[in-house]
C-alpha positions in Angstrom: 0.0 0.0 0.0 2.7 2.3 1.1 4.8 1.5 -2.0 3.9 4.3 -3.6 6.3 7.0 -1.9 9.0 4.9 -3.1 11.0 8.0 -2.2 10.5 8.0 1.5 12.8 6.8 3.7 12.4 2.9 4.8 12.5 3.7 8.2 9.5 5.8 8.0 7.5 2.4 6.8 6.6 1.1 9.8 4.8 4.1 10.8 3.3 4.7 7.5 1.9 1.5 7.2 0.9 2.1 11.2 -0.6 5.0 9.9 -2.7 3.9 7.0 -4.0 0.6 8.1 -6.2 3.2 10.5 -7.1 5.6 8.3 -10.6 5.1 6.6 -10.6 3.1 3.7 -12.0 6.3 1.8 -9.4 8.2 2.9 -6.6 5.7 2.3 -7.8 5.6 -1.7 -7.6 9.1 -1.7 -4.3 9.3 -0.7 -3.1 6.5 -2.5 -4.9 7.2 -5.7 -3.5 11.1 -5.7 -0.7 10.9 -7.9 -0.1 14.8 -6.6 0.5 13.6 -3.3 4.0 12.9 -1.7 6.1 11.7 1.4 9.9 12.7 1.3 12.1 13.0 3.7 15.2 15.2 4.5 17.8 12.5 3.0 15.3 12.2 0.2 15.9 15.9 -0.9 19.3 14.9 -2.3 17.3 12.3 -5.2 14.5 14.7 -5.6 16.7 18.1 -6.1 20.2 16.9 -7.5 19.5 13.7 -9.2 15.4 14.9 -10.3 13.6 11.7 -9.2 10.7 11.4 -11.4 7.5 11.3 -10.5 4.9 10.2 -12.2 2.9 13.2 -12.4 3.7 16.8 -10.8 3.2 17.0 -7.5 1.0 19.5 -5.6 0.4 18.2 -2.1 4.1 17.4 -0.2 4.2 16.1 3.2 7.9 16.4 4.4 9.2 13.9 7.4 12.3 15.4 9.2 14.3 12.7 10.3 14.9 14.5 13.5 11.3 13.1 14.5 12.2 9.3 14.4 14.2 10.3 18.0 11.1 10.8 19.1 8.6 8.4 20.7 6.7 6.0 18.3 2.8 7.7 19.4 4.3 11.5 17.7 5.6 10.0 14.5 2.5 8.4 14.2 0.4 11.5 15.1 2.9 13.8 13.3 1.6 11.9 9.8 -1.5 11.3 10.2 -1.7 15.1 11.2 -0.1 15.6 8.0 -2.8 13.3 6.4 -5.4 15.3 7.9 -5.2 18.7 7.0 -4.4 17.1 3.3 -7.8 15.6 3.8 -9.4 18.9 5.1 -7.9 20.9 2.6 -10.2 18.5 0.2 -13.5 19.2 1.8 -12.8 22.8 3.3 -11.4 24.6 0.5 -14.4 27.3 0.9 -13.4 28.1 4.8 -10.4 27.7 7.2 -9.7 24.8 9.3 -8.0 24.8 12.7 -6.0 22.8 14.8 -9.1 21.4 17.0 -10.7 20.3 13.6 -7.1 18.2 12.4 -7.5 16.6 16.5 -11.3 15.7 15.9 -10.7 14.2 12.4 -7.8 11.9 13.9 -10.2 11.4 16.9 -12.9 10.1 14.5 -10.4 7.9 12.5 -9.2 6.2 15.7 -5.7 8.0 16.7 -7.2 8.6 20.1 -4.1 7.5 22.6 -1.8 9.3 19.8 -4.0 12.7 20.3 -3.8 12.6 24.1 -0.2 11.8 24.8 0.8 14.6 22.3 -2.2 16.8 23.8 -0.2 15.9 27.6 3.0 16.4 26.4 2.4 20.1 25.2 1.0 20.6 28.9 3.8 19.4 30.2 6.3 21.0 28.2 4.1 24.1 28.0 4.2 24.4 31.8 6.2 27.2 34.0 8.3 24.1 35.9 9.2 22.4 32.5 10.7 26.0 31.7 12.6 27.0 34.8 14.2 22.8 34.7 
């Protein structure tokens, strides 16, 4: 399924394929069948920019994965696509008004990324708080 972003990293599959097997099936053709739509990461650039990977049509919609992010726990890379996935998908259906970050966290709520939501949702009140700061 994930074959498609050929381009992506391979240690970004797990959680892509994490990612996807959650997502509505509606949702997952529409990502899959939108040749526009990409995943690249940071030591993808190099292919893409220097060495002009070709796609197979132009792409419109990128969603770029720093590879900073798989230091972080498993629960924010998964939330941190499927985010990504998201606001691609509300971007679809709201192109007449603006979308905000509660909408992104209820569409992910809806498709099931519930635990994902709330330990990022704790971990900005933790790291938001005055004691986080002064430590």
């Amino acid at each position: 399924m994930i074959n498609r972003f050929k381009i992506c990293d391979f240690r970004f599959c797990p959680y892509l394929e994490s990612v996807f097997v959650r997502l509505p099936e509606r949702v997952q053709e529409r990502v899959l069948n939108d040749t526009r739509f990409q995943i690249l990461t940071d030591e993808d650039i190099l292919s893409v920019c220097v060495l002009r990977y070709e796609f197979r049509a132009p792409v419109e919609v990128l969603i770029y994965l720093s590879s900073k992010i798989l230091a972080k726990p498993g629960y924010q890379i998964i939330y941190s696509i499927a985010h990504e996935i998201a606001k691609y998908i509300l971007s679809v259906v709201k192109t007449e008004t603006e979308f905000h970050e509660k909408d992104i966290e209820d569409l992910l709520m809806q498709w099931g990324f519930e635990k994902e939501v709330e330990a990022v949702r704790n971990g900005r009140v933790i790291t938001e708080s005055e004691a986080y700061k002064m430590g």
